[in-house]
C-alpha angles and dihedrals in degrees: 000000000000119000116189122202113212132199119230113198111232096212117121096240079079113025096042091046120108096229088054105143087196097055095100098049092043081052083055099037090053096051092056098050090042094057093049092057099254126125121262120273110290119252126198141219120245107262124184099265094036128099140184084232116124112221133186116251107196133324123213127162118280091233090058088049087062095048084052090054095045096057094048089049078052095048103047097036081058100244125138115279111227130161130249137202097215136002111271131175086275088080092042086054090043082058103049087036087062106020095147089051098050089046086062100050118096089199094060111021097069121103110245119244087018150068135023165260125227128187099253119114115233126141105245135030102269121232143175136147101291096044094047089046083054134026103345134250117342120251133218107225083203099047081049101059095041079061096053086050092062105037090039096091098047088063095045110272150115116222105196077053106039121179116252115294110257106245111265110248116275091241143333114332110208116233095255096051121093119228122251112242102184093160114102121245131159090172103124084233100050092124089064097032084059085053103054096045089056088053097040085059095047085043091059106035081050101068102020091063096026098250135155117229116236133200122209 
């Protein structure tokens, strides 16, 4: 099953418009951060080379997001990192093992299809009724790529030299599509390593142009 990650564009030409399709969640998004003490989502002027347009970012297969998930709990809870060819019991034990953890990690603890990452530092994914009724507990661009930093080495990659970012799907892939990986890799963790990269991308983007990340 494919899952696409989408970049929104943080500029007021779409955030302050009236036909914003984000203006709910961004409502959402702002009381949480407010509660916990953090300032709003950020929203920026209209600057010549940015635009309200909402893009893809990369695309990979939900099952493959979950490997990815799974190596970075193993990582930090300081077990062995091996890879597997499918998703068994063993990851749904990992998770109640450990549950507080999970719940931490910005990387993990995020609902699939659903829910977001804006570009505002704080430790831990935010969550309260609302959010958890909705999207799902709100990320920190900035605390996920701090993860894929550390999970980055144990699948193979550096993160200060990262390969070449996989292309962005050409458009919306359905739930029940597989996405396309057309980029060689013969590494026994290639499944992660295409997801990270993905992230990484989003991550990035996502602070350098002052974006929120999308699922979808």
């Amino acid at each position: 099953m494919a899952c696409d990650l989408w970049l929104v564009p943080l500029v007021d030409v779409l955030c302050h418009s009236p036909d914003n399709p984000f203006s709910e969640e961004l409502a959402a998004y702002d009381k949480a951060l407010t509660d916990a003490g953090l300032p709003p989502v950020p929203i920026f002027n209209y600057m010549p080379g940015l635009s309200g347009d909402v893009a893809p970012v990369a695309g990979f297969d939900y099952d493959a997001l979950h490997f990815l998930r799974r190596a970075y709990l193993l990582q930090v809870c300081g077990l062995a990192v091996s890879p597997v060819d499918e998703l068994g019991s063993d990851y749904e034990q990992l998770l109640e093992m450990f549950e507080s953890t999970a719940q931490e990690s910005h990387l993990v603890w995020h609902y699939d299809h659903a829910g977001a990452y804006v570009p505002v530092d704080f430790p831990h994914p935010l969550a309260n009724d609302e959010l958890l009724e909705g999207g799902g507990p709100l990320g920190s661009s900035q605390g996920l790529l701090r993860e894929l930093e550390v999970v980055a080495p144990v699948i193979g990659i550096d993160p200060a030299n990262p390969p070449a970012t996989p292309a962005p799907p050409e458009g919306p892939t359905t739930l029940e599509e597989r996405a396309e990986t057309t980029e060689a890799d013969d590494s026994p963790f290639a499944r992660e390593r295409h997801v990270w990269l993905g992230l990484h991308a989003a991550a990035t983007r996502s602070l350098g142009q002052g974006s929120m990340i999308v699922f979808s």
